[in-house]
C-alpha positions as protocol buffer text, in pm:
chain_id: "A"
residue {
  index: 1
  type: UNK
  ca { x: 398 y: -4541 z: -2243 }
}
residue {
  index: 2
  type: UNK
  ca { x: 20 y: -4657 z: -2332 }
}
residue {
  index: 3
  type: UNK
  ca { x: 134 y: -5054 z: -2262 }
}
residue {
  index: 4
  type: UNK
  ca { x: 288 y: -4959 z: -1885 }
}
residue {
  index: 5
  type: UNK
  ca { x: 160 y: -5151 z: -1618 }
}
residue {
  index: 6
  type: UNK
  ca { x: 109 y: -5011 z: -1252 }
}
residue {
  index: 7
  type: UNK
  ca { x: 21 y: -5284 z: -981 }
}
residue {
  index: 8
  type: UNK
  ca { x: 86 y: -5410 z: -657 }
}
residue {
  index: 9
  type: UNK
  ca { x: 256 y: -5745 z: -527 }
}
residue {
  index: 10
  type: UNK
  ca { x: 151 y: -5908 z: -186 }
}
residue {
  index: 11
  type: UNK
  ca { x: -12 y: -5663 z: 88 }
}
residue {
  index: 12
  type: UNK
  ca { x: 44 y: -5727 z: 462 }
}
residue {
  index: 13
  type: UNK
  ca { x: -44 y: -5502 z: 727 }
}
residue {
  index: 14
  type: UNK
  ca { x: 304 y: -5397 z: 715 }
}
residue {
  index: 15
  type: UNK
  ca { x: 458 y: -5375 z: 418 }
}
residue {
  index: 16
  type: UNK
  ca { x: 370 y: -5374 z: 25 }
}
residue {
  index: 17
  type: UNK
  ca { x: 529 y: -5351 z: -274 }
}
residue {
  index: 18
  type: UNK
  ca { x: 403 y: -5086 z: -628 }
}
residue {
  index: 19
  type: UNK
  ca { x: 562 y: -5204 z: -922 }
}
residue {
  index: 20
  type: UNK
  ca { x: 576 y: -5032 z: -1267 }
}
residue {
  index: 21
  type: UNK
  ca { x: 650 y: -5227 z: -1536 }
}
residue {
  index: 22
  type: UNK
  ca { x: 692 y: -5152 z: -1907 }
}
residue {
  index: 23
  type: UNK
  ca { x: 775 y: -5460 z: -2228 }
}
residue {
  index: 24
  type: UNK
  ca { x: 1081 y: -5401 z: -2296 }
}
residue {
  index: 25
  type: UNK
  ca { x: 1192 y: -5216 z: -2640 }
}
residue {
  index: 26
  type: UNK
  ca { x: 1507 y: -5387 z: -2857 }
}
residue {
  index: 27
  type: UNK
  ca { x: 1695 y: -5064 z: -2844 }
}
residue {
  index: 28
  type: UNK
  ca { x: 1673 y: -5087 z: -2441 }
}
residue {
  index: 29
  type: UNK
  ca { x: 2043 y: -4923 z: -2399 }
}
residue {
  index: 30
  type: UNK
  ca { x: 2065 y: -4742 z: -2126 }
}
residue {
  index: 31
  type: UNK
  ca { x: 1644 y: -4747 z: -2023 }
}
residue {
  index: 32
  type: UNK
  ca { x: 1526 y: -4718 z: -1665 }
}
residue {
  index: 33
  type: UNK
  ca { x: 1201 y: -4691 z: -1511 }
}
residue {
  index: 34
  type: UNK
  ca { x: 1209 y: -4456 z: -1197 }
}
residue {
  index: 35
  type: UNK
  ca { x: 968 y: -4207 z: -1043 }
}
residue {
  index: 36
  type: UNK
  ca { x: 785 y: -4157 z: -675 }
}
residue {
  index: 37
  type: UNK
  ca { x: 445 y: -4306 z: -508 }
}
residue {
  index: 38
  type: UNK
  ca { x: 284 y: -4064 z: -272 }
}
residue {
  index: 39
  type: UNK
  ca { x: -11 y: -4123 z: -36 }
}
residue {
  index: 40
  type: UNK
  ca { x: -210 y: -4193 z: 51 }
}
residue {
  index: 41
  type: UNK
  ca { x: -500 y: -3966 z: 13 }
}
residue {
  index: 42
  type: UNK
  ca { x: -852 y: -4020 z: 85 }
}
residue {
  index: 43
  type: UNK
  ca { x: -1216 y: -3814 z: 10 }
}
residue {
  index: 44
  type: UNK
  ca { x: -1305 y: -3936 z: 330 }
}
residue {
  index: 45
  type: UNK
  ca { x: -1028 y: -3872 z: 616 }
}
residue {
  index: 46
  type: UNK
  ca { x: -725 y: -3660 z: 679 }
}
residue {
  index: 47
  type: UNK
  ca { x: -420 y: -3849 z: 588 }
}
residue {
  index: 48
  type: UNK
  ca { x: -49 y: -3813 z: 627 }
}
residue {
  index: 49
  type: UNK
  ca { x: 85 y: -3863 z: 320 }
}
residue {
  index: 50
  type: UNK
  ca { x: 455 y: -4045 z: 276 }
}
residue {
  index: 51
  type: UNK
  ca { x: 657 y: -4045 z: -33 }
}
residue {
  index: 52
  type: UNK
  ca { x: 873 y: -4345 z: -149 }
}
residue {
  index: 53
  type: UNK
  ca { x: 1086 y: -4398 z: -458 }
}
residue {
  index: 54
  type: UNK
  ca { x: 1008 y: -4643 z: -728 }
}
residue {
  index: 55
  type: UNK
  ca { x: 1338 y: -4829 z: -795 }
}
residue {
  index: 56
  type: UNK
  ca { x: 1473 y: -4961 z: -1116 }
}
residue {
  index: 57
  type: UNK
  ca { x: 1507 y: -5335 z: -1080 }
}
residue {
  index: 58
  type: UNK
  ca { x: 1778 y: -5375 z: -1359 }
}
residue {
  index: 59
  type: UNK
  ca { x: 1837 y: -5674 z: -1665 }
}
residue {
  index: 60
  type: UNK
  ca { x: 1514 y: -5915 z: -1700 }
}
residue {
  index: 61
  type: UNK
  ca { x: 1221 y: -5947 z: -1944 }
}
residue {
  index: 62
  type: UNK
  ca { x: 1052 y: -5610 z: -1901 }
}
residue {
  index: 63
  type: UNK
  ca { x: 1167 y: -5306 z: -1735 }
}
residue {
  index: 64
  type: UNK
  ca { x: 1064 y: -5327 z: -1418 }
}
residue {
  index: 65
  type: UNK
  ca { x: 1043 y: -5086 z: -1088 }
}
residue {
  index: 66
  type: UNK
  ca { x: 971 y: -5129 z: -765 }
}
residue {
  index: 67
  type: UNK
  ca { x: 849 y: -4910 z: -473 }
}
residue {
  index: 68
  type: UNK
  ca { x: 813 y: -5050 z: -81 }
}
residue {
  index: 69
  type: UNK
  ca { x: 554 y: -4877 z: 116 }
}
residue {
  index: 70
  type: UNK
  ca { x: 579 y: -4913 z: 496 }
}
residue {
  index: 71
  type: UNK
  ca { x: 250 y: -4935 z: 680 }
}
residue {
  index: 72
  type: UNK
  ca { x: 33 y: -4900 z: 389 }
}
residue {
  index: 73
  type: UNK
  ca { x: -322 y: -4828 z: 439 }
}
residue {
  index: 74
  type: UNK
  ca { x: -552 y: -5025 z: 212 }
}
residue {
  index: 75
  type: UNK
  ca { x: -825 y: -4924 z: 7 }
}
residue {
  index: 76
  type: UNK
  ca { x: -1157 y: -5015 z: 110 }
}
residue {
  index: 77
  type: UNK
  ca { x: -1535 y: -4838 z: 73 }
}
residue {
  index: 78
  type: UNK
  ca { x: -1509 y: -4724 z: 407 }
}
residue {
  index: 79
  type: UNK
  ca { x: -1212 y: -4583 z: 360 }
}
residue {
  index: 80
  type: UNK
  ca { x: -1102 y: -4522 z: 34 }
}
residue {
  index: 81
  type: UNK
  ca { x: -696 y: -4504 z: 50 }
}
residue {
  index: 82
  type: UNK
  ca { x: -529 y: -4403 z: -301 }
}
residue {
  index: 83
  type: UNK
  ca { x: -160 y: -4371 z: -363 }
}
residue {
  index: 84
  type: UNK
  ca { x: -51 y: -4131 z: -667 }
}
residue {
  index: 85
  type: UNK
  ca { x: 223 y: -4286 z: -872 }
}
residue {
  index: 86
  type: UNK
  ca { x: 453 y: -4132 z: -1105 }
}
residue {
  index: 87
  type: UNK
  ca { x: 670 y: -4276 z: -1328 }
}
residue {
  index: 88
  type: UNK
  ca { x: 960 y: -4194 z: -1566 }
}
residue {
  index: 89
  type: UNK
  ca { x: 1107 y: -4365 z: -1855 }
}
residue {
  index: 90
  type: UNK
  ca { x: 1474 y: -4237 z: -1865 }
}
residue {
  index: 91
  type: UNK
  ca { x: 1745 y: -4318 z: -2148 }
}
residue {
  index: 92
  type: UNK
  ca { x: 2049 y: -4217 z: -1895 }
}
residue {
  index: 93
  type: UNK
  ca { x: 1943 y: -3899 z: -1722 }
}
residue {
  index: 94
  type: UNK
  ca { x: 1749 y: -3783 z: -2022 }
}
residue {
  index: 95
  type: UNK
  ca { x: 1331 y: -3865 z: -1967 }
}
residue {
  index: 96
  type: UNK
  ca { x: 1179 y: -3963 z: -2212 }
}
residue {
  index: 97
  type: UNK
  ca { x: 829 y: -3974 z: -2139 }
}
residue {
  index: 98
  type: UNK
  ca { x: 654 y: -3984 z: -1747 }
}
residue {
  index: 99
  type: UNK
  ca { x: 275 y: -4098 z: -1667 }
}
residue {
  index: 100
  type: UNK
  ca { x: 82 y: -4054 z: -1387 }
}
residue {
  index: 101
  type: UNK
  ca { x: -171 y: -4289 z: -1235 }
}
residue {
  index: 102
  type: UNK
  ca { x: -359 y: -4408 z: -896 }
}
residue {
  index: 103
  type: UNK
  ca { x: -306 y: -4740 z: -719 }
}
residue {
  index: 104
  type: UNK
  ca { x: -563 y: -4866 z: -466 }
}
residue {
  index: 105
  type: UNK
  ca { x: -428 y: -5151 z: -212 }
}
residue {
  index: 106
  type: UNK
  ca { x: -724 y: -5345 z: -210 }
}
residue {
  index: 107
  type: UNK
  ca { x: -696 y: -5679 z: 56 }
}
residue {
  index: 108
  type: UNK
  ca { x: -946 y: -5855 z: -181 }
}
residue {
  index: 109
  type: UNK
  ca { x: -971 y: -6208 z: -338 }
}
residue {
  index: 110
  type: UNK
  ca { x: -1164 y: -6500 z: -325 }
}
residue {
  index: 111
  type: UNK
  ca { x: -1099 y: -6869 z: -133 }
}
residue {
  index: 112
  type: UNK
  ca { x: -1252 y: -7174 z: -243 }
}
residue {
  index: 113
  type: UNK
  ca { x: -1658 y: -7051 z: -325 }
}
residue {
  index: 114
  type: UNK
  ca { x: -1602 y: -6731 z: -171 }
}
residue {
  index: 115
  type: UNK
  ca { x: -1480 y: -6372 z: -215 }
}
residue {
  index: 116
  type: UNK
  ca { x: -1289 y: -6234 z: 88 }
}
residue {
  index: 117
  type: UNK
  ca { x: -1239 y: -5871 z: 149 }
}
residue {
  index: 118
  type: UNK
  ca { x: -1019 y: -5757 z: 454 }
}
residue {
  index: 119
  type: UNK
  ca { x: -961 y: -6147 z: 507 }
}
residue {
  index: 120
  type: UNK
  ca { x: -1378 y: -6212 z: 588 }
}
residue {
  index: 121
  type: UNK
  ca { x: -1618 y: -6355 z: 350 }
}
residue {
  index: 122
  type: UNK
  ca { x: -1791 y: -6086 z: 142 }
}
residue {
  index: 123
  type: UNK
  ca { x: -2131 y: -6111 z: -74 }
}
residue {
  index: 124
  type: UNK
  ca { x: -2149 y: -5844 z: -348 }
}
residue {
  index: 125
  type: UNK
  ca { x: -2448 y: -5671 z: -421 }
}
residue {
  index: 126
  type: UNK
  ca { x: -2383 y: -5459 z: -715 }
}
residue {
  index: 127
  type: UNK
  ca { x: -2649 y: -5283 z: -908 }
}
residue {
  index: 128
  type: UNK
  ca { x: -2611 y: -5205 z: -1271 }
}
residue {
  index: 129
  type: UNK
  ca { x: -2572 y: -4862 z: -1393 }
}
residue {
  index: 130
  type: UNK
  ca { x: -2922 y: -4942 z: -1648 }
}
residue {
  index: 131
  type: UNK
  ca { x: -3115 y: -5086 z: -1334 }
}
residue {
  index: 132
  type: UNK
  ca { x: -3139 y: -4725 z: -1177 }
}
residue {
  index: 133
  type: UNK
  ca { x: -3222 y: -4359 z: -1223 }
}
residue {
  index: 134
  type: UNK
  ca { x: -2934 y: -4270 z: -1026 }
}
residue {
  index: 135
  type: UNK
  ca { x: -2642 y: -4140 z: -1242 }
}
residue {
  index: 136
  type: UNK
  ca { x: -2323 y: -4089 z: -972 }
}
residue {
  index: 137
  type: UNK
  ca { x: -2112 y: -4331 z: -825 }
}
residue {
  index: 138
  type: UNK
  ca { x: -2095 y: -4166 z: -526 }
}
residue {
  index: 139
  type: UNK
  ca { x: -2447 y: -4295 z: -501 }
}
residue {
  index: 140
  type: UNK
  ca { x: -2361 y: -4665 z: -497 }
}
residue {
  index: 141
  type: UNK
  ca { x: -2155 y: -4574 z: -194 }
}
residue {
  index: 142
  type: UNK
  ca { x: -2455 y: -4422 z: 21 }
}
residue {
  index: 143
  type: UNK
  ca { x: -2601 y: -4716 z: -37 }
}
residue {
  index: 144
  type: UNK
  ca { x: -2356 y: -5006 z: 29 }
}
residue {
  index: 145
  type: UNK
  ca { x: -2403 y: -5113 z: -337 }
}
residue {
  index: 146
  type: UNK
  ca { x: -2158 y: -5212 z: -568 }
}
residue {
  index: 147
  type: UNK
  ca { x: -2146 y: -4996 z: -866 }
}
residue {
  index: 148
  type: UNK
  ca { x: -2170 y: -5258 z: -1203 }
}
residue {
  index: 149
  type: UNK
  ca { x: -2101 y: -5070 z: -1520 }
}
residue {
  index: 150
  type: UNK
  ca { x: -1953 y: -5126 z: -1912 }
}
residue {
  index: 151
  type: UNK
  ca { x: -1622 y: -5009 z: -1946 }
}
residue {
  index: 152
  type: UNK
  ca { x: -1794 y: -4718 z: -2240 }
}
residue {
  index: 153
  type: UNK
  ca { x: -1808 y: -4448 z: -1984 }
}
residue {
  index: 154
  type: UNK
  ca { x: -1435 y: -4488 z: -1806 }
}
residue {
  index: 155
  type: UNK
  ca { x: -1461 y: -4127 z: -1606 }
}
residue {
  index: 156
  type: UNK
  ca { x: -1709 y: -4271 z: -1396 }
}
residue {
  index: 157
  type: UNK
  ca { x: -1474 y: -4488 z: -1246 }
}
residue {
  index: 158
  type: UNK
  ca { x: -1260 y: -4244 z: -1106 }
}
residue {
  index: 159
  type: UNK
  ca { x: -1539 y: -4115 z: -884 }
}
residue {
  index: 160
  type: UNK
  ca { x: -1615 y: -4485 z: -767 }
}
residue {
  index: 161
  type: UNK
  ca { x: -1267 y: -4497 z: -629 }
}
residue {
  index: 162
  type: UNK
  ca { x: -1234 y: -4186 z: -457 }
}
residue {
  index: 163
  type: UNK
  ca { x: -1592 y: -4180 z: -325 }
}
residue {
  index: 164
  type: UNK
  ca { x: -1576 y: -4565 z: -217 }
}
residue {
  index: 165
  type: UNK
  ca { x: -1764 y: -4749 z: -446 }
}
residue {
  index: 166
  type: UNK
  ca { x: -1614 y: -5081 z: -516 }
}
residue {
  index: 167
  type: UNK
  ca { x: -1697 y: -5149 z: -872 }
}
residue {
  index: 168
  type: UNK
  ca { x: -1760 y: -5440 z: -1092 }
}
residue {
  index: 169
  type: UNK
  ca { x: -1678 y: -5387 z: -1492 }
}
residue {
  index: 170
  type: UNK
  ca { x: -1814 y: -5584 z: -1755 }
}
residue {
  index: 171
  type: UNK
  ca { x: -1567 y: -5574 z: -2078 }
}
residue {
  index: 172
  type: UNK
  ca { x: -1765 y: -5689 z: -2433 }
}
residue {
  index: 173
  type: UNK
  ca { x: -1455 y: -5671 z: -2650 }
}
residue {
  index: 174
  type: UNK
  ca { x: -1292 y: -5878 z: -2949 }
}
residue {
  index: 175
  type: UNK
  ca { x: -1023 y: -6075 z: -2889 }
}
residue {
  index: 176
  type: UNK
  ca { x: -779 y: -5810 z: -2976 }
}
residue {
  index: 177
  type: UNK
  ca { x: -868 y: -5540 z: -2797 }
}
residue {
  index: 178
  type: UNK
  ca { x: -933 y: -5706 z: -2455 }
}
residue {
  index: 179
  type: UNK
  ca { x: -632 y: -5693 z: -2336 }
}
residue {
  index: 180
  type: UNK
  ca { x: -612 y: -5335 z: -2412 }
}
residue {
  index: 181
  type: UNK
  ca { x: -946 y: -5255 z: -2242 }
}
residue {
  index: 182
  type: UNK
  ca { x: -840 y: -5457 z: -1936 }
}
residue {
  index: 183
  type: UNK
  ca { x: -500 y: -5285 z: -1884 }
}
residue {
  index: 184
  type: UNK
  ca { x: -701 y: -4940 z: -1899 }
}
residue {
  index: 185
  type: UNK
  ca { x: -961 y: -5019 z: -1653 }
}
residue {
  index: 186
  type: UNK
  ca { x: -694 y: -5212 z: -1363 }
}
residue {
  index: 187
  type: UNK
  ca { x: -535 y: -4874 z: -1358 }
}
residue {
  index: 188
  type: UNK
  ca { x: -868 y: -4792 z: -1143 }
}
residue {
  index: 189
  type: UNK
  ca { x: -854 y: -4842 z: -763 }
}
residue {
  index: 190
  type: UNK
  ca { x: -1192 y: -4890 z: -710 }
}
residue {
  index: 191
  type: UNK
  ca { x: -1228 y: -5184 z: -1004 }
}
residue {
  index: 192
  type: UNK
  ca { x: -1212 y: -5566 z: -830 }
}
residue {
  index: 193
  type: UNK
  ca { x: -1352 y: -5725 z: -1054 }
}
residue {
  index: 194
  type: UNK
  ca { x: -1404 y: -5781 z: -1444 }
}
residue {
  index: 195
  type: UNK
  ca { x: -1672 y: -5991 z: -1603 }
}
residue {
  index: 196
  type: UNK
  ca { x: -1556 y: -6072 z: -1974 }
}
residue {
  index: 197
  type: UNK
  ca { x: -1823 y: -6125 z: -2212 }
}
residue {
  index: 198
  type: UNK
  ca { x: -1594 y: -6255 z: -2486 }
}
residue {
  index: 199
  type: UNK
  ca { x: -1376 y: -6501 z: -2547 }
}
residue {
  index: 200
  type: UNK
  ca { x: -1043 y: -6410 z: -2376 }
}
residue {
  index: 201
  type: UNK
  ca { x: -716 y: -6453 z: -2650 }
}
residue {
  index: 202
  type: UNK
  ca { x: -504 y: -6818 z: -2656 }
}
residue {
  index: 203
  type: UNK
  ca { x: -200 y: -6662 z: -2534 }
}
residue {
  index: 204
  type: UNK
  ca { x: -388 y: -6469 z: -2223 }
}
residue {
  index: 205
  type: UNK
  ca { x: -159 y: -6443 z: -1958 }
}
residue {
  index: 206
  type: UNK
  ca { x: -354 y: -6195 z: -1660 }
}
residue {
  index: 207
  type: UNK
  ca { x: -22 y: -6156 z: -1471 }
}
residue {
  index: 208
  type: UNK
  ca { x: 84 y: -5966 z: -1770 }
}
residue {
  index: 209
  type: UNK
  ca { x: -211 y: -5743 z: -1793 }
}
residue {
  index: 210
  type: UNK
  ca { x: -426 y: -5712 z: -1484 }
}
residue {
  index: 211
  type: UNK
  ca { x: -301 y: -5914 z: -1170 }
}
residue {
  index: 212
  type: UNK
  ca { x: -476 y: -5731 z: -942 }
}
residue {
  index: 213
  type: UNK
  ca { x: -819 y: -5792 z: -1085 }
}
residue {
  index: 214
  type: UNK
  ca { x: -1029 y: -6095 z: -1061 }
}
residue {
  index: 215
  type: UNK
  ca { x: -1162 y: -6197 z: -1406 }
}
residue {
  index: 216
  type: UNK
  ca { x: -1524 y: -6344 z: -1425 }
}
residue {
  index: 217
  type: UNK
  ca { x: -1704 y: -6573 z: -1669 }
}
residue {
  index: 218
  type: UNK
  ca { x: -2050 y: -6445 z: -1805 }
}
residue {
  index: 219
  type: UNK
  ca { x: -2298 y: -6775 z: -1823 }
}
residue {
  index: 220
  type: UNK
  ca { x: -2615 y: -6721 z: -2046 }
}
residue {
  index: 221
  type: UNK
  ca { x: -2858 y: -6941 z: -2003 }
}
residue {
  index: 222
  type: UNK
  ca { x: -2843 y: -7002 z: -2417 }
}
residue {
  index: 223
  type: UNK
  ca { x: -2484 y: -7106 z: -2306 }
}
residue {
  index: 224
  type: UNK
  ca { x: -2373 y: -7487 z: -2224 }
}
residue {
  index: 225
  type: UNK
  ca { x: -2226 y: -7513 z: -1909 }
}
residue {
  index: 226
  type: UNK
  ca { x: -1788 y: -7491 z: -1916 }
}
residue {
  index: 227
  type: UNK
  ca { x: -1587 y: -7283 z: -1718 }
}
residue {
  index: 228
  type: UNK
  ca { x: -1295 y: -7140 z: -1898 }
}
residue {
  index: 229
  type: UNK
  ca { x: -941 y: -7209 z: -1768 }
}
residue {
  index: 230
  type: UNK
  ca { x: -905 y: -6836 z: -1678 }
}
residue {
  index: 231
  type: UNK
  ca { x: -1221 y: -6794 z: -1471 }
}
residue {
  index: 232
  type: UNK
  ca { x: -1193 y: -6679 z: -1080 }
}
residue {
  index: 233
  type: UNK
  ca { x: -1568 y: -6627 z: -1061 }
}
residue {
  index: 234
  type: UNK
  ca { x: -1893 y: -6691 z: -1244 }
}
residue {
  index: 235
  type: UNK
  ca { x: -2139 y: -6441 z: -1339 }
}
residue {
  index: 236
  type: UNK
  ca { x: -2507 y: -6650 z: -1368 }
}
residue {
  index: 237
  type: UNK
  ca { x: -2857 y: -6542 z: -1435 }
}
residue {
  index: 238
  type: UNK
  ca { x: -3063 y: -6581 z: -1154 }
}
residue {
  index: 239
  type: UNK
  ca { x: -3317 y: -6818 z: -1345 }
}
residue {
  index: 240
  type: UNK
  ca { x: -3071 y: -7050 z: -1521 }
}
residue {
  index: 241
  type: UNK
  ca { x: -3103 y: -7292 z: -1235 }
}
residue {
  index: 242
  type: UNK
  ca { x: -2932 y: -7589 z: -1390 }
}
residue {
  index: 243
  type: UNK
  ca { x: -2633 y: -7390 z: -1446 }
}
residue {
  index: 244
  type: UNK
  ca { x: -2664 y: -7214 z: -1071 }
}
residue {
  index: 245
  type: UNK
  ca { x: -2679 y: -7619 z: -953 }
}
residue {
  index: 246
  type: UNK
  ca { x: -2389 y: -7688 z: -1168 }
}
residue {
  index: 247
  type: UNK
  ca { x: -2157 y: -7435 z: -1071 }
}
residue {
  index: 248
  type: UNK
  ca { x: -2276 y: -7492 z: -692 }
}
residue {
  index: 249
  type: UNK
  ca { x: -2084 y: -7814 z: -714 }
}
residue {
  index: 250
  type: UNK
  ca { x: -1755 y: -7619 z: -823 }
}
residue {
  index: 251
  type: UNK
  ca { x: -1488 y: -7436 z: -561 }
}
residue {
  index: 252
  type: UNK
  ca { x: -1574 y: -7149 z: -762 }
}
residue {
  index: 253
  type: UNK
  ca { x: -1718 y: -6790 z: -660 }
}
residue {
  index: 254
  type: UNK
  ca { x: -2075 y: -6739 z: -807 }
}
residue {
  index: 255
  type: UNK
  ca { x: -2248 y: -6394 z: -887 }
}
residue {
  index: 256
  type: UNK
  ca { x: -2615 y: -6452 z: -980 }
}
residue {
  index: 257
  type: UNK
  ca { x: -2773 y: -6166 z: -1198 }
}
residue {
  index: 258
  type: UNK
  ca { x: -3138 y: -6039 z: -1204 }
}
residue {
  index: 259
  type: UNK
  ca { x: -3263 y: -5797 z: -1466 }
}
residue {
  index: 260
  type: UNK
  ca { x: -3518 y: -5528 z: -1279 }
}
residue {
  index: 261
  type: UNK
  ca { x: -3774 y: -5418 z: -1526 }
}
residue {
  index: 262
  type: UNK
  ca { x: -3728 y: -5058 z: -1539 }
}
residue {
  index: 263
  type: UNK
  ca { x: -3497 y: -4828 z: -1396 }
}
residue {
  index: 264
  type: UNK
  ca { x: -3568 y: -4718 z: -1048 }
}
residue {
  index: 265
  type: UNK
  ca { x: -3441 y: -4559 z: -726 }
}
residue {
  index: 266
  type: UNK
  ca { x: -3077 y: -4675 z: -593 }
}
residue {
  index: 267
  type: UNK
  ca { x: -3237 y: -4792 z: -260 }
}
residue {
  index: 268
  type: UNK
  ca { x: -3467 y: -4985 z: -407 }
}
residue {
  index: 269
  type: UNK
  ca { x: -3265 y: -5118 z: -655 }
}
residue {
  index: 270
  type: UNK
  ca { x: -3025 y: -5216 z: -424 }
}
residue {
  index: 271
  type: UNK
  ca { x: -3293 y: -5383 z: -182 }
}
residue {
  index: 272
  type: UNK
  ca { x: -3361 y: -5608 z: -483 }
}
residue {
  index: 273
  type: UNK
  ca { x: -3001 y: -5761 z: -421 }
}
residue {
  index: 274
  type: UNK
  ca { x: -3160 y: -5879 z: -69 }
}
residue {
  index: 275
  type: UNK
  ca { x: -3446 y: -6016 z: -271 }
}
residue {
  index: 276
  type: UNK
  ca { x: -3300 y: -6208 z: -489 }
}
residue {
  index: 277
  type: UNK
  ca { x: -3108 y: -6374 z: -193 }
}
residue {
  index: 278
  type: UNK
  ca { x: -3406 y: -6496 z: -54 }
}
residue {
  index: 279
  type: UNK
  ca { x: -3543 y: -6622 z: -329 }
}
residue {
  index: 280
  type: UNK
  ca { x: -3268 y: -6842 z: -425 }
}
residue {
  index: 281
  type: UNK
  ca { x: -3208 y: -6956 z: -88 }
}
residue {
  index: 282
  type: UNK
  ca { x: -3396 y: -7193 z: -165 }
}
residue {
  index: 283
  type: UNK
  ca { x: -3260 y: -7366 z: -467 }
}
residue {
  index: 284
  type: UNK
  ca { x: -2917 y: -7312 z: -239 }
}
residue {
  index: 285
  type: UNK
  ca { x: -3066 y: -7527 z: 65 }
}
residue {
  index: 286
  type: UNK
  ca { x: -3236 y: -7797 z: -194 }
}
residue {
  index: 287
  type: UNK
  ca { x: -2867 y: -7831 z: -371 }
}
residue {
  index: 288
  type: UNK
  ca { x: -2702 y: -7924 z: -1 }
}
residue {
  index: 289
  type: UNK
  ca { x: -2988 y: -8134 z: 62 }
}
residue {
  index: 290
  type: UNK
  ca { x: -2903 y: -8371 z: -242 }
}
């Protein structure tokens, strides 16, 4: 079950919804998807963990279960919430094969130029696992940073979610293999967001692969400025100003980039976030001014 899909529908404060969901095979006689989600659990407080079933949903497209959770508790990087799923393919009563994964509920997106987390406006300030000497995740969380990393070292991801770290993933991929690499790394509760530094395949459909990320454009300043039809957000170098001016004009989520010269301490690293903010504050205030 390498293609199975674990993700979650819309959250409210009381209720949401953990699907499984698996292509379905031609020989599908008699398939089911069932299993359990228990949590949550969390590094950080005690918890009373609640079991509930995950549900075959019956004749469709896929296979497809579903499990409601009652009061769920979200995952945030204050409090890092994480349900444990389990799921069974069955032929009859006879299983066939069962996984095991994590699910975060994360009340993240984006509105307009903005990301939203918890419903408020957020600003991420991630810093790059080559900009400092610090090698844990559980160090971006001390800090309040967000932890930036390739997809090469997928362990490390694991700690981000259970220590708190949201985390932003850059995939460099052929067309391919992306969607293989981006079903892997949404099975991480601490992963938001992906930046794709390819080209993303004609028939890309993200509901089918990774709903509950947000996928981001990488803009080089060697690149001309066009925002592919898939892009939530826009990842921009911090001295491509044309394109930063462009994009400013677009209800589109920008993340502007700065390369640090050397590796160096996670505080300071992460002070350079603040920086950069400044800095560009004024190319933001010269835009509106136009």
């Amino acid at each position: 079950m390498t293609n199975i899909d674990v993700f979650y529908g819309d959250l409210t404060a009381n209720r949401a919804y953990i699907y499984a969901r698996l292509p379905r095979p031609a020989d599908d006689a008699g398939l089911s998807l069932t299993g359990t989600v228990r949590g949550p659990r969390c590094l950080h407080a005690e918890t009373l963990p609640a079991q509930a079933q995950l549900i075959d949903l019956g004749p469709g497209p896929t296979l497809l279960a579903r499990a409601v959770i009652t009061e769920p508790c979200f995952w945030t990087p204050d409090l890092p919430a994480i349900y444990d799923v389990k799921v069974h393919l069955k032929r009859g009563a006879e299983t066939l094969a069962t996984i095991h994964c994590e699910v975060g509920l994360r009340a993240f997106g984006k509105h307009g130029c903005s990301f939203l987390q918890n419903g408020k406006r957020w600003i991420p300030r991630g810093v790059s696992t080559f900009s400092t000497t610090a090698k844990m995740p559980r160090a971006w969380h001390e800090s309040s940073a967000v932890y930036v990393a390739d997809d090469t070292n997928i362990e490390a991801f694991s700690e981000a979610s259970q220590w708190g770290a949201l985390a932003i993933v850059h995939i460099d991929a052929s067309s391919n293999a992306i969607t293989d690499r981006l079903r892997k790394v949404s099975q991480y509760p601490g992963i938001a967001l992906a930046v794709i530094l390819e080209s993303l395949p004609d028939d890309f459909r993200k509901s089918s692969v990774a709903p509950n990320l947000l996928l981001g454009q990488f803009l080089g300043p060697d690149n001309c400025f066009f925002i592919e039809p898939w892009a939530e957000f826009l990842v921009i170098a911090a001295d491509s100003l044309d394109h930063i001016r462009d994009a400013m004009s677009r209800q589109i989520p920008i993340i502007l980039s700065r390369y640090l010269s050397e590796p160096c301490d996670i505080n300071v690293a992460r002070a350079a976030c603040d920086e950069l903010q400044r800095d560009l504050a004024a190319v933001v205030h010269v835009h509106l001014a136009d």
